[in-house]
C-alpha positions, 0 to 999 in steps of 0.5 A: 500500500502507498500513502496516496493511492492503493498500489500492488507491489512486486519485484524479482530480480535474477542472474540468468543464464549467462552471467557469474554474478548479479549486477542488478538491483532492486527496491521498493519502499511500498509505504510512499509509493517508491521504487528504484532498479539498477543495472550496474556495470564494471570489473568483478563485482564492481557493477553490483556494488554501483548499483546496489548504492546507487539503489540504497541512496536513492531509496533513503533519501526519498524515504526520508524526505516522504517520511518527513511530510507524512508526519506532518500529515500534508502533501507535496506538490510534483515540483517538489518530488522531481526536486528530490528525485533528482537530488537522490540521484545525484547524490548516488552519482557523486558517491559512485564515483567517489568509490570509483576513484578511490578503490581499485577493484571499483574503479570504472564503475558505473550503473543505469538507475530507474525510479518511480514515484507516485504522487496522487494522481502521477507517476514521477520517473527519473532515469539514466541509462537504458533500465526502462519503465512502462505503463500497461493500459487498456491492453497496450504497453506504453514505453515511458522512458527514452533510453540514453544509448548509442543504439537510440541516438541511431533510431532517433537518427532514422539509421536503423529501425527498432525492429532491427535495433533488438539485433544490434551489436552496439546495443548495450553501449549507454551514453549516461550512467551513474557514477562515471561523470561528475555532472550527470544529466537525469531525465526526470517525466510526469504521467497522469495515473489511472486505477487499474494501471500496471507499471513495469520497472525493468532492466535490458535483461528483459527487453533484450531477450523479449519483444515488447509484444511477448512482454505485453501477452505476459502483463496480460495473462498474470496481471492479477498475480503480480509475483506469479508475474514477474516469476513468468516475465523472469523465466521467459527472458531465461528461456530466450537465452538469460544472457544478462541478470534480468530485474523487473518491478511492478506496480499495479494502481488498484485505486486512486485516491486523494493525499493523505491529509485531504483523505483525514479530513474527509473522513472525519 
């Protein structure tokens, strides 16, 4: 349950096939509405230290700042949240690549990051990278997120087409990341919530083992079991290959409702 509207939550992340060790990262604060998923990446192990900082720093420091206001019992506006959502992740950025410039085993360390907040009736995203979000509505998936990827520059270009680009080579080349600059650009969007919408949050291990067509069938044959559907989204991206560490979170919008305070007060 989230704070503001009645929300479903779940979330599994996994190695896959391929890979020795799990660089993603996952987790979901359900009592504000929050999540946060990385996908790291580096030498040994260092991609699974990036992104398993980069996901606690932000969850903290959005926690803490949503905490605050439920305390007061009030609400806050989405200027406000997108303020806090890009400061966390900025924070992040700044503490990664401190870490990979002082400790050997970590340096060139990086991590894409994925965060989803709800306020009210909104959806407030921000991200770096290609982890990407989409919303499930009415029986068609949306893309939410715009990937900051070679492979996109090219689609946006009208080089390739996003058919062929799923087969690419350079698919995997991202033009930001967490931790490998000291100003990181985040792109922070706004989207208006329905009830019965279900959100994804996921890592390129799926999208680059399923189409978003298979992705879609899955959301919605399970989107009543939302662990039964991650575990078939998981397994899925396994059977086509597993080649990376495959994450995914969802978020199913039972309800919208009013913020908490106005809530009280109506209840009275």
């Amino acid at each position: 349950m989230s704070s503001q509207q009645v929300l479903q939550f779940a979330a599994l992340s996994d190695t896959g096939r391929v890979r020795e060790h799990n660089e993603d990262a996952i987790i979901v604060c359900a009592d504000y509405g929050c999540a946060v998923l990385a996908d790291g990446m580096g030498g040994y192990r260092a991609g699974e230290v990036a992104s398993a900082m980069s996901a606690r720093l932000i969850t903290d420091y959005l926690c803490a700042r949503l905490a605050g206001l439920w305390s007061l019992r009030i609400g806050w506006p989405d200027r406000t949240l997108a303020r806090w959502m890009l400061e966390a992740v900025e924070l992040a950025n700044r503490c990664v690549l401190q870490a990979s410039q002082t400790d050997a085993a970590c340096q060139g360390m990086g991590t894409t990051v994925v965060t989803a907040c709800f306020s009210y009736d909104k959806l407030l995203l921000a991200h770096v990278g290609d982890s990407r979000a989409y919303r499930y509505r009415a029986a068609a998936l949306t893309r939410l997120t715009h990937d900051h990827s070679v492979l996109q520059e090219q689609i946006d270009a009208g080089l390739i087409s996003e058919a062929d680009a799923r087969f690419s080579s350079i698919k995997n080349l991202i033009t930001r990341a967490v931790g490998t600059q000291d100003d990181i650009d985040v792109e922070i969007t706004v989207h208006a919530v329905q009830a019965d919408d279900l959100y994804l949050l996921c890592s390129d291990g799926l999208t680059d083992m399923l189409t978003p067509d298979e992705i879609a069938a899955i959301l919605q044959r399970h989107q009543n079991d939302l662990t039964c559907c991650c575990r078939v989204l998981v397994d899925c991206a396994n059977a086509e290959g597993g080649k990376d560490n495959c994450s995914v979170v969802l978020f199913k919008v039972v309800e919208v409702g009013q913020s908490s305070w106005l809530r009280r007060l109506l209840t009275r």
